[in-house]
CHARMM internal coordinates of N, CA and C (Angstrom, degrees):
IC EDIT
DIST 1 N 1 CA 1.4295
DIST 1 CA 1 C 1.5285
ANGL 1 N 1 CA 1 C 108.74
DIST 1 C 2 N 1.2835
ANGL 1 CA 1 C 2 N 113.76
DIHE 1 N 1 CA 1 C 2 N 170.74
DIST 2 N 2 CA 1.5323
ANGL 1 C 2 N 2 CA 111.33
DIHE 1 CA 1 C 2 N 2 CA -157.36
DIST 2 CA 2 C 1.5369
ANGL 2 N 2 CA 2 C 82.63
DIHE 1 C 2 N 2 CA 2 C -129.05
DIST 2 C 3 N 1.4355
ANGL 2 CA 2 C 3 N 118.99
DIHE 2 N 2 CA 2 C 3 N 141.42
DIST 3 N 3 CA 1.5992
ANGL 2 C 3 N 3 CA 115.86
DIHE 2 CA 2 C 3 N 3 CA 170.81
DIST 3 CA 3 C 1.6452
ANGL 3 N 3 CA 3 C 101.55
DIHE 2 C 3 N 3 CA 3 C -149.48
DIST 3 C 4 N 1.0318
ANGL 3 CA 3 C 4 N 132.09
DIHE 3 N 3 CA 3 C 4 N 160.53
DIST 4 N 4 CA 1.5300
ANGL 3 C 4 N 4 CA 160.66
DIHE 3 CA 3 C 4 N 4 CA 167.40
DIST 4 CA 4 C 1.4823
ANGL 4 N 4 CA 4 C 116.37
DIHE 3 C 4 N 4 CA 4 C -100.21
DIST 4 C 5 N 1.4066
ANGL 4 CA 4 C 5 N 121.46
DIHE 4 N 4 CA 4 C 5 N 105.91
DIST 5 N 5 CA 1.3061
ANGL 4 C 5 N 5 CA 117.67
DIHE 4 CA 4 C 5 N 5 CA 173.34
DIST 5 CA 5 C 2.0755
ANGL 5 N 5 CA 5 C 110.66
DIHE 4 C 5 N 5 CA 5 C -91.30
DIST 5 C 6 N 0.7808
ANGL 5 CA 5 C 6 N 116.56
DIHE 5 N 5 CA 5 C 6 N 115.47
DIST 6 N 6 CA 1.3683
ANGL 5 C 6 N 6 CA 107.01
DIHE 5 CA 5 C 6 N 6 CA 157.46
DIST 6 CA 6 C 1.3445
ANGL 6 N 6 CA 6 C 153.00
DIHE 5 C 6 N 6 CA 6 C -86.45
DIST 6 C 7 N 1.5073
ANGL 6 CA 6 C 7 N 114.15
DIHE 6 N 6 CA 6 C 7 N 79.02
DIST 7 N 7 CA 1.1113
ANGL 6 C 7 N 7 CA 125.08
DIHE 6 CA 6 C 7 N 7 CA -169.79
DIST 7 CA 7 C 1.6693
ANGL 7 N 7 CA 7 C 104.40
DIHE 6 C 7 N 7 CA 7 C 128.63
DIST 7 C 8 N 1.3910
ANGL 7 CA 7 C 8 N 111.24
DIHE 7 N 7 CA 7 C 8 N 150.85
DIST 8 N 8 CA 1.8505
ANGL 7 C 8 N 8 CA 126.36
DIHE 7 CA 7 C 8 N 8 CA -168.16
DIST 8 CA 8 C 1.4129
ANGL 8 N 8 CA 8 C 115.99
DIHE 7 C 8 N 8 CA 8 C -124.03
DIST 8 C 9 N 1.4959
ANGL 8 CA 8 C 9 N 93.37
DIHE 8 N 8 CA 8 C 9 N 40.46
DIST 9 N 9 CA 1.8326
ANGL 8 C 9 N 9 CA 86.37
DIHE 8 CA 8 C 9 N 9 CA -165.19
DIST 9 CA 9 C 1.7590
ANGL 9 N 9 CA 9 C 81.41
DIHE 8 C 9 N 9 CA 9 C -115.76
DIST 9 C 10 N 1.6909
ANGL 9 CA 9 C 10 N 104.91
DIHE 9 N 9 CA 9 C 10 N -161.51
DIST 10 N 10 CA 1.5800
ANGL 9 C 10 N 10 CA 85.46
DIHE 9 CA 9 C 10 N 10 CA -163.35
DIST 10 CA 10 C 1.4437
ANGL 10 N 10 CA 10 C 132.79
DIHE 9 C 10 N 10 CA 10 C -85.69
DIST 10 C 11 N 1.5174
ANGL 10 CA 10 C 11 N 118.42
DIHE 10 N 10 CA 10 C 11 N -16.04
DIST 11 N 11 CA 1.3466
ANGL 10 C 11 N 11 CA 111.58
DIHE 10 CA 10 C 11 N 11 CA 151.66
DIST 11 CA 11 C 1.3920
ANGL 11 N 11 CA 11 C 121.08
DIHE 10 C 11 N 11 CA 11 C -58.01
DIST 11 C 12 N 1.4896
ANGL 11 CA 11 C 12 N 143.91
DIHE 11 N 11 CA 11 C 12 N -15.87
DIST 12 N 12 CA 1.5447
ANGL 11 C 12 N 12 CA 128.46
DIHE 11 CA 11 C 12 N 12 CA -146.20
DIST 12 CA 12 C 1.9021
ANGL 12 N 12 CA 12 C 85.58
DIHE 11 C 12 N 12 CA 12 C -123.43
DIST 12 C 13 N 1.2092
ANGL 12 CA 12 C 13 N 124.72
DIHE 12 N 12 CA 12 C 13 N -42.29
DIST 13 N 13 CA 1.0976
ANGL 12 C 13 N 13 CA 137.24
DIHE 12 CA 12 C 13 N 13 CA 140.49
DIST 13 CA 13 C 1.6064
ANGL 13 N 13 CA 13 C 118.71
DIHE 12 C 13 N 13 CA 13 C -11.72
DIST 13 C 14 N 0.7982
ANGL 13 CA 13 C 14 N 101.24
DIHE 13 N 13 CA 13 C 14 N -99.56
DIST 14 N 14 CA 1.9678
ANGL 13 C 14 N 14 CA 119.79
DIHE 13 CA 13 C 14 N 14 CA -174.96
DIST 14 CA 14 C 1.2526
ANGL 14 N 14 CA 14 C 106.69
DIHE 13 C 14 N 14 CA 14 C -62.90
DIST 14 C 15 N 1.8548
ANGL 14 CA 14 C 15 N 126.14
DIHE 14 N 14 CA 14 C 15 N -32.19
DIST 15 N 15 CA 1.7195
ANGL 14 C 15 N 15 CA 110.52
DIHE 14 CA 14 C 15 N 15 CA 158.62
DIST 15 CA 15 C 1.6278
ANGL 15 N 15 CA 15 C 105.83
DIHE 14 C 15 N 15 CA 15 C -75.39
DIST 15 C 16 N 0.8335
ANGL 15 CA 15 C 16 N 128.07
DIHE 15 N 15 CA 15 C 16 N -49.11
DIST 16 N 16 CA 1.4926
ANGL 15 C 16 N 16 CA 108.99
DIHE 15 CA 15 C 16 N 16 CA -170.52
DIST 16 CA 16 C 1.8849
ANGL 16 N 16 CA 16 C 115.95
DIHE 15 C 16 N 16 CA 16 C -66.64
DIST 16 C 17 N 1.0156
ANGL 16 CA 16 C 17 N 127.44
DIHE 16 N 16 CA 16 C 17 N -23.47
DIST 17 N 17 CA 1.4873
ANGL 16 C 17 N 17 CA 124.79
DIHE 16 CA 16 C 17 N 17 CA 141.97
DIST 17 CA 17 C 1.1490
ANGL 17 N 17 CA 17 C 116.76
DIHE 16 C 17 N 17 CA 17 C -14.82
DIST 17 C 18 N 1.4604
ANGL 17 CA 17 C 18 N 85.39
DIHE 17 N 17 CA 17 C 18 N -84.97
DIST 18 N 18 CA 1.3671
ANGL 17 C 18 N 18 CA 118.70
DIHE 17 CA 17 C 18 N 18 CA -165.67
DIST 18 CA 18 C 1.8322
ANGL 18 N 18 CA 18 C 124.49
DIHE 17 C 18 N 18 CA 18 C -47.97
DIST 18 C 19 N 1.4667
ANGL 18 CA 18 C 19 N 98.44
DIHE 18 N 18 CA 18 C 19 N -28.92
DIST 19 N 19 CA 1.6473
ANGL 18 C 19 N 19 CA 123.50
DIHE 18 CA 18 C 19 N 19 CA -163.88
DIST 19 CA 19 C 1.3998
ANGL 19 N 19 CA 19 C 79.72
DIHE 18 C 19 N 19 CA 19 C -83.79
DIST 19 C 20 N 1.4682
ANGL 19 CA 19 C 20 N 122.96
DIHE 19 N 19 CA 19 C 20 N -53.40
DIST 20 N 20 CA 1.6444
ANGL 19 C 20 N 20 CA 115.34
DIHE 19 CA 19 C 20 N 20 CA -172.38
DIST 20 CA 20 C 1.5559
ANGL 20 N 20 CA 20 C 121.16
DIHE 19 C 20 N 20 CA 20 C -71.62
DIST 20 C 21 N 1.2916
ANGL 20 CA 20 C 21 N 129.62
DIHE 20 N 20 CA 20 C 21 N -25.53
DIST 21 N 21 CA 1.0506
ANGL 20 C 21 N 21 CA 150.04
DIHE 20 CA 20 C 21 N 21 CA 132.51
DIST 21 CA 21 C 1.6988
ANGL 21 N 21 CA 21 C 121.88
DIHE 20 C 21 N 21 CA 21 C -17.40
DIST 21 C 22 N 1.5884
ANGL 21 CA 21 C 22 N 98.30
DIHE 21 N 21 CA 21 C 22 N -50.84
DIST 22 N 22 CA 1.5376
ANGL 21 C 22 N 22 CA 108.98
DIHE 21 CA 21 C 22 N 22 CA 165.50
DIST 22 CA 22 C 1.6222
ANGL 22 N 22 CA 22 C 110.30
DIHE 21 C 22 N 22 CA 22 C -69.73
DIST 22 C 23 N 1.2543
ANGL 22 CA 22 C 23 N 131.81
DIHE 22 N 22 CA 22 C 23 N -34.83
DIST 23 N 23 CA 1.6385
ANGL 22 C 23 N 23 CA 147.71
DIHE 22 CA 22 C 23 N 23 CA -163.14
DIST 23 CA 23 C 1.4686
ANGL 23 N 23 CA 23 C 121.51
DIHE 22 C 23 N 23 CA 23 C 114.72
DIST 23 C 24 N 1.4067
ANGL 23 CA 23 C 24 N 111.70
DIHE 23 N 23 CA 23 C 24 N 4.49
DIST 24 N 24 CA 1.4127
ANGL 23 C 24 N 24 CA 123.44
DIHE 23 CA 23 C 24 N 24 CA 164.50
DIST 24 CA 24 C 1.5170
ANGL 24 N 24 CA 24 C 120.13
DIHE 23 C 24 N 24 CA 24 C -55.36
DIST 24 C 25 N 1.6851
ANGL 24 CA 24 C 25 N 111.91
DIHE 24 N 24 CA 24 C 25 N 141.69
DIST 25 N 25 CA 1.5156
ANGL 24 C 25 N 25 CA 104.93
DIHE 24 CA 24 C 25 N 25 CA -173.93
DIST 25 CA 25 C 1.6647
ANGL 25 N 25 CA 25 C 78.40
DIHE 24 C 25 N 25 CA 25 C -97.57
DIST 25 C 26 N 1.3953
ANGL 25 CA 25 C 26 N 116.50
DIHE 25 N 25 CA 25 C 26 N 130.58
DIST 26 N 26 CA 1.3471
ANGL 25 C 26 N 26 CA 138.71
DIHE 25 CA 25 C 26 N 26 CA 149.74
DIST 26 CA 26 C 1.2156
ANGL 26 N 26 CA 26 C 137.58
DIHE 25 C 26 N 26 CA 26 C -79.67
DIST 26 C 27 N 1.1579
ANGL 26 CA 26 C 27 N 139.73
DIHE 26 N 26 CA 26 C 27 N 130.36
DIST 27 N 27 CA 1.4569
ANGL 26 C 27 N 27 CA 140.36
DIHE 26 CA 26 C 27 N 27 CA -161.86
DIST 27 CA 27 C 1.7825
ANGL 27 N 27 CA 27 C 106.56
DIHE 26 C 27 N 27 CA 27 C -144.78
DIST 27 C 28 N 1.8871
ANGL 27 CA 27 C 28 N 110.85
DIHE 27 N 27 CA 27 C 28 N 85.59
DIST 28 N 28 CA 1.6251
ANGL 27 C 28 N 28 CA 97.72
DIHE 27 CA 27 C 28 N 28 CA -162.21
DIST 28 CA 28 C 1.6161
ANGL 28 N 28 CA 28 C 94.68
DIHE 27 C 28 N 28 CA 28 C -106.05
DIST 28 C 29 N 1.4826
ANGL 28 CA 28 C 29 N 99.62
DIHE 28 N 28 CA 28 C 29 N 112.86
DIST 29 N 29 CA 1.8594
ANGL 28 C 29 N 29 CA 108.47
DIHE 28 CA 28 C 29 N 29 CA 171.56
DIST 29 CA 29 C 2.1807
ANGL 29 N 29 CA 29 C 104.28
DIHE 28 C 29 N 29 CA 29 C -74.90
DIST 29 C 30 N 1.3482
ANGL 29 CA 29 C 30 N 100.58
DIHE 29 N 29 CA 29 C 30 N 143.66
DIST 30 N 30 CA 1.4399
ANGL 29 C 30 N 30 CA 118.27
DIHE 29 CA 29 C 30 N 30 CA 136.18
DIST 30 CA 30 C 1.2922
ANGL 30 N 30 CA 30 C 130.78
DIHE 29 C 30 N 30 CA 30 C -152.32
DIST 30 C 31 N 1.2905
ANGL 30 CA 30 C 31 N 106.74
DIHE 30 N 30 CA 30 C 31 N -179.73
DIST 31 N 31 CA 1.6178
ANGL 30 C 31 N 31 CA 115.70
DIHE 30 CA 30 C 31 N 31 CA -172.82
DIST 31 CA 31 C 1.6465
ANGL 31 N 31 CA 31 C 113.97
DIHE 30 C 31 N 31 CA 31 C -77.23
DIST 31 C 32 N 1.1181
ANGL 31 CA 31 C 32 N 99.05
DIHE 31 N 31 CA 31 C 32 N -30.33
DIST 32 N 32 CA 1.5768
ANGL 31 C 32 N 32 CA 127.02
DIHE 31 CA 31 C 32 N 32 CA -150.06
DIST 32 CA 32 C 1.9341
ANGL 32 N 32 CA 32 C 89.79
DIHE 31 C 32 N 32 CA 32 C -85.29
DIST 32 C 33 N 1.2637
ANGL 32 CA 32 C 33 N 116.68
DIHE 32 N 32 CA 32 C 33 N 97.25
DIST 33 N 33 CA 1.6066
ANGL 32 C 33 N 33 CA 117.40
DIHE 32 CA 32 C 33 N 33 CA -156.83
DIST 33 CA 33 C 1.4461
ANGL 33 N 33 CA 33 C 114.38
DIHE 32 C 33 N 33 CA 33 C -78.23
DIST 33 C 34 N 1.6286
ANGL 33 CA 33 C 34 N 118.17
DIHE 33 N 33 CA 33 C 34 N -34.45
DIST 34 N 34 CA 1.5812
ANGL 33 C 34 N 34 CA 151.96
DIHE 33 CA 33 C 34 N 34 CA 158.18
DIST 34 CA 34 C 1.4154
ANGL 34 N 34 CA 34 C 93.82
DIHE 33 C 34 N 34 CA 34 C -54.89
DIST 34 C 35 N 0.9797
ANGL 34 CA 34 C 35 N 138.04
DIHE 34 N 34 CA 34 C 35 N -44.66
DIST 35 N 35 CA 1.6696
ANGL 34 C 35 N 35 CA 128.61
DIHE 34 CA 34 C 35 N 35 CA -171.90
DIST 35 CA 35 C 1.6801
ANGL 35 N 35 CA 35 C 95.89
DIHE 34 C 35 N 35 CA 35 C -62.86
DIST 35 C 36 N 1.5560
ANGL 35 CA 35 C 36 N 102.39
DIHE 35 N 35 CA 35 C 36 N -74.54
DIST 36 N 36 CA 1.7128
ANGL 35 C 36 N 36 CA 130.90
DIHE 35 CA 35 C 36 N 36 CA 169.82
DIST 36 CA 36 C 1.2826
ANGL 36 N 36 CA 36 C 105.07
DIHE 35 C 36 N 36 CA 36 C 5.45
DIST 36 C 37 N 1.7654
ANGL 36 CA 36 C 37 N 112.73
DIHE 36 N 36 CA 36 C 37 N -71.66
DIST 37 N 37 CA 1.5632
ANGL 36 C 37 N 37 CA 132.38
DIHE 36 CA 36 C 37 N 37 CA -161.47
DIST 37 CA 37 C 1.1299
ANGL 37 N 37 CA 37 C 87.31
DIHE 36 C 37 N 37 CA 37 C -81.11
DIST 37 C 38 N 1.4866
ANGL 37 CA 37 C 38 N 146.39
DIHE 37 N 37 CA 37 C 38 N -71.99
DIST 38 N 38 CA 1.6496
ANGL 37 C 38 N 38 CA 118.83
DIHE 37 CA 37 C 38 N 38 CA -170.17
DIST 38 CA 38 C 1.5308
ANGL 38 N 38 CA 38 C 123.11
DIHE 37 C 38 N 38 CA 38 C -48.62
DIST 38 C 39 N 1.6116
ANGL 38 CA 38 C 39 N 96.69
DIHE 38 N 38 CA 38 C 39 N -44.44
DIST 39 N 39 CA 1.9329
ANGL 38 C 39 N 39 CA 86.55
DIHE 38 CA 38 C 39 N 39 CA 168.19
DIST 39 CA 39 C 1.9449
ANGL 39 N 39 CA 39 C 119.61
DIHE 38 C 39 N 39 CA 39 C -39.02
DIST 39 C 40 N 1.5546
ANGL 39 CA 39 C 40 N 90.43
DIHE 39 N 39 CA 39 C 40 N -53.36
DIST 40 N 40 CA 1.3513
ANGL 39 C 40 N 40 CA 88.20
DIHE 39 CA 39 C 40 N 40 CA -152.02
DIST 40 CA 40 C 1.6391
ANGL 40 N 40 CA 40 C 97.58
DIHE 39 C 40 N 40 CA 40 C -95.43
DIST 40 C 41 N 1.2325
ANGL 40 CA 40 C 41 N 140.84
DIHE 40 N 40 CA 40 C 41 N 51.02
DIST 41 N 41 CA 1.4158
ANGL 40 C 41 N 41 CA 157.63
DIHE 40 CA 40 C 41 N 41 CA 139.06
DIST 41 CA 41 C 1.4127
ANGL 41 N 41 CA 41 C 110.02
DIHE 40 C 41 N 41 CA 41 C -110.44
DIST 41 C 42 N 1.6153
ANGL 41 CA 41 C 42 N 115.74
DIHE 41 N 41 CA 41 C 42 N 11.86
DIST 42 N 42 CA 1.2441
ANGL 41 C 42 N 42 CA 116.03
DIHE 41 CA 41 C 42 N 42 CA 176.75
DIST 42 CA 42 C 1.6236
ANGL 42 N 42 CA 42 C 124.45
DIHE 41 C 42 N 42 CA 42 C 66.41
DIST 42 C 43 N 0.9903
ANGL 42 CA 42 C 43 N 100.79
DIHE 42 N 42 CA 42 C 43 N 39.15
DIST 43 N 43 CA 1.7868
ANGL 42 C 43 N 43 CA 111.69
DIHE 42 CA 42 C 43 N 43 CA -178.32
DIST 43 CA 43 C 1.5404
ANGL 43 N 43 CA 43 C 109.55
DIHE 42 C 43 N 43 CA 43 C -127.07
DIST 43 C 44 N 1.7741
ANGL 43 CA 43 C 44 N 106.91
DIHE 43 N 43 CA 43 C 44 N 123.04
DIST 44 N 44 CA 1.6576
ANGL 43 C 44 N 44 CA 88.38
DIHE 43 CA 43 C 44 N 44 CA -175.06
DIST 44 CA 44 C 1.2938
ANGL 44 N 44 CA 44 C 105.08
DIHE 43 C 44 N 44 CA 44 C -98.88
DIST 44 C 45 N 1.2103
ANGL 44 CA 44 C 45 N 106.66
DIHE 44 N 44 CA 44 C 45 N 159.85
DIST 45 N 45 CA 1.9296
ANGL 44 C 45 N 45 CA 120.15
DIHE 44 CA 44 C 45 N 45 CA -151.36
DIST 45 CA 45 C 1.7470
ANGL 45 N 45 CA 45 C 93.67
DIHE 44 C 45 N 45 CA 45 C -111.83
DIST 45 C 46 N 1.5442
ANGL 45 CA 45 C 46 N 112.19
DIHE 45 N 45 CA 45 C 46 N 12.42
DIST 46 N 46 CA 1.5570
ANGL 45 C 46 N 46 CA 112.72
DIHE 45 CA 45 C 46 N 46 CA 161.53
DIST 46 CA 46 C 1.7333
ANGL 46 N 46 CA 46 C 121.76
DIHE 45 C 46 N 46 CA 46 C -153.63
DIST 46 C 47 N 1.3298
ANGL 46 CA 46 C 47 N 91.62
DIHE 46 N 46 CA 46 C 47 N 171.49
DIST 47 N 47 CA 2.0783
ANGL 46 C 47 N 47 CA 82.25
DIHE 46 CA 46 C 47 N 47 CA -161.81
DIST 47 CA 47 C 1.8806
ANGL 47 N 47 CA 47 C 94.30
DIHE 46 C 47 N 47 CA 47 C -106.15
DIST 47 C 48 N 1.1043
ANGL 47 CA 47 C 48 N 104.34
DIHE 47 N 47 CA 47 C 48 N 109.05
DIST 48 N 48 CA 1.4925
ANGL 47 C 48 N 48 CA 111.63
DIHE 47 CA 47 C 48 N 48 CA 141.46
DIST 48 CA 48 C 1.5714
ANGL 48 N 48 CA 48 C 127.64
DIHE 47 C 48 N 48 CA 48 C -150.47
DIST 48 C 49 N 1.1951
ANGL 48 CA 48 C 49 N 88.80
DIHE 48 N 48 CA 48 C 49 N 153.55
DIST 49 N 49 CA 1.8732
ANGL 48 C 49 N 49 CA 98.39
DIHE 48 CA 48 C 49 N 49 CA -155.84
DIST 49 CA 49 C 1.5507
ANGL 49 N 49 CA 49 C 95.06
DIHE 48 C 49 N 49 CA 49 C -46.11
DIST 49 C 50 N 1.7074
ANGL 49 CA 49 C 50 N 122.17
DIHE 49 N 49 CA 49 C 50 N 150.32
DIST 50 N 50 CA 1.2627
ANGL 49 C 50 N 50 CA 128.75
DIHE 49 CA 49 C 50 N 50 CA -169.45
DIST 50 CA 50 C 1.2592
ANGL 50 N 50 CA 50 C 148.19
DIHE 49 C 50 N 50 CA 50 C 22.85
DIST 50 C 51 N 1.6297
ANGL 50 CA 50 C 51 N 95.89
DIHE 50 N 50 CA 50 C 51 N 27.30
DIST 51 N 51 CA 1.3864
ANGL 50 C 51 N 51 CA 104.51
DIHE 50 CA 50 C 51 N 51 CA 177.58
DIST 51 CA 51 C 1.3792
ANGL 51 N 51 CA 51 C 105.19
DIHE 50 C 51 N 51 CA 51 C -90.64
DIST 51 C 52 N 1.7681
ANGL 51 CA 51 C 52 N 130.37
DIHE 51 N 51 CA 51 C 52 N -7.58
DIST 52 N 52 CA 1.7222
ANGL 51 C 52 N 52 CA 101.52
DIHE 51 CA 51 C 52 N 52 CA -160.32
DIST 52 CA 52 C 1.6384
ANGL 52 N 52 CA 52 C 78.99
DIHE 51 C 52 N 52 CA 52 C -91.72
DIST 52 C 53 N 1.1115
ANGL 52 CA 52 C 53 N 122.33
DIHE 52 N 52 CA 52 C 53 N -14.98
DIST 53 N 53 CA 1.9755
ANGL 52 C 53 N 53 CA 113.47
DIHE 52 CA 52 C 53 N 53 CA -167.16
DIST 53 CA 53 C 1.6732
ANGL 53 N 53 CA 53 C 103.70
DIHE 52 C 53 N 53 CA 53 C -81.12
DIST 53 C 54 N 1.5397
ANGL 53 CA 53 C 54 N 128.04
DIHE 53 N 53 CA 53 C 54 N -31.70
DIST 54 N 54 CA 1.7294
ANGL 53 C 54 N 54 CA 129.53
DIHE 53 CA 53 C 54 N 54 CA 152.78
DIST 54 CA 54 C 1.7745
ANGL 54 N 54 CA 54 C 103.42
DIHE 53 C 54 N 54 CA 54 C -52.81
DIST 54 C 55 N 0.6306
ANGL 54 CA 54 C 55 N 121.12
DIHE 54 N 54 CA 54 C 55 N -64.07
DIST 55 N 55 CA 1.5981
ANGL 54 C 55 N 55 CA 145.52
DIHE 54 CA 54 C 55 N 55 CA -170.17
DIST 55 CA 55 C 1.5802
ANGL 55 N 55 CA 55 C 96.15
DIHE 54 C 55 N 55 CA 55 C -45.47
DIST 55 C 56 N 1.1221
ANGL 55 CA 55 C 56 N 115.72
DIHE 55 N 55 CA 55 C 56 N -52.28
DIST 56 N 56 CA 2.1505
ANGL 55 C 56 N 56 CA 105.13
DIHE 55 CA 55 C 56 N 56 CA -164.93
DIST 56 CA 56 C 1.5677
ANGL 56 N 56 CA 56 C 83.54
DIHE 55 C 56 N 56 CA 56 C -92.61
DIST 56 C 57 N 1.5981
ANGL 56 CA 56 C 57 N 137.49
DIHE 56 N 56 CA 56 C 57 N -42.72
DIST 57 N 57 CA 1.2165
ANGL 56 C 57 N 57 CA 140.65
DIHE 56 CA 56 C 57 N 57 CA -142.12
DIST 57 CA 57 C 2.1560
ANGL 57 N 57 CA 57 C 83.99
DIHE 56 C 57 N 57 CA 57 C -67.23
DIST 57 C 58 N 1.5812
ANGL 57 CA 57 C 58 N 110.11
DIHE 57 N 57 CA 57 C 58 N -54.90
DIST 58 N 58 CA 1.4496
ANGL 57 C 58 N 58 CA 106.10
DIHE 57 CA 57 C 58 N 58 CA -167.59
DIST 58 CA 58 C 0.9510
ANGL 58 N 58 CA 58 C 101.07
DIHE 57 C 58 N 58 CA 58 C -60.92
DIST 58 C 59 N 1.7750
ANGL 58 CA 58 C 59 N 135.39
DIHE 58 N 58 CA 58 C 59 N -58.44
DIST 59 N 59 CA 1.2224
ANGL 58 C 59 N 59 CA 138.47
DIHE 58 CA 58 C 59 N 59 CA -125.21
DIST 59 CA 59 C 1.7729
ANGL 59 N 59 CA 59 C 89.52
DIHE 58 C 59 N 59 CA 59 C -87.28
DIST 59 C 60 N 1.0300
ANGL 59 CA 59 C 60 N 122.98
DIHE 59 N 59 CA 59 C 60 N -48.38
DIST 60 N 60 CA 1.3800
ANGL 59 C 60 N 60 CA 122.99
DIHE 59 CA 59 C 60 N 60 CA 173.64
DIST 60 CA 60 C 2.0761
ANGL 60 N 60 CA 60 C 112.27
DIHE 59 C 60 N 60 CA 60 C -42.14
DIST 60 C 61 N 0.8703
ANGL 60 CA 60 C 61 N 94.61
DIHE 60 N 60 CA 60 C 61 N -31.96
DIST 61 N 61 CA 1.8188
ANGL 60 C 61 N 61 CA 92.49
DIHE 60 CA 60 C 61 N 61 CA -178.00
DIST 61 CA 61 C 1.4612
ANGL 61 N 61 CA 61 C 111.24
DIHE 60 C 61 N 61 CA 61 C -81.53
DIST 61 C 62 N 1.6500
ANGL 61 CA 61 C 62 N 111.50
DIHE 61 N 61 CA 61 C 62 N -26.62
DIST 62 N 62 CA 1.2856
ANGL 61 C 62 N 62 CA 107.27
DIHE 61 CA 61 C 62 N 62 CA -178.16
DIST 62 CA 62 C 1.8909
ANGL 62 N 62 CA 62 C 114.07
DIHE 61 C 62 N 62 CA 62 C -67.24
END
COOR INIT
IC SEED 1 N 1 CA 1 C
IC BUILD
């Protein structure tokens, strides 16, 4: 399934992981453009336990 998260802070963040995590293709927009480039150099821009090891494991397949 294809989904849109809106927003990278820590709810919109940790579900869209998580949704890809399930086998969902994820697609997470924000405004915040400095957030953007750390997402997408693979760096997570918030702390919760085992999310940056879900986080490189999805983002790496896309």
């Amino acid at each position: 399934m294809k989904l849109a998260v809106i927003g990278t802070g820590y709810v919109g963040l940790v579900s869209g992981t998580c949704f890809a995590e399930m086998g969902n293709n994820v697609l997470c927009v924000d405004n915040n453009q400095e957030k953007l480039k750390k997402l997408n150099n693979g760096l997570v821009t918030i702390y919760e336990p085992g999310l940056e090891l879900l986080y490189q494991r999805n983002f790496n397949q896309n």
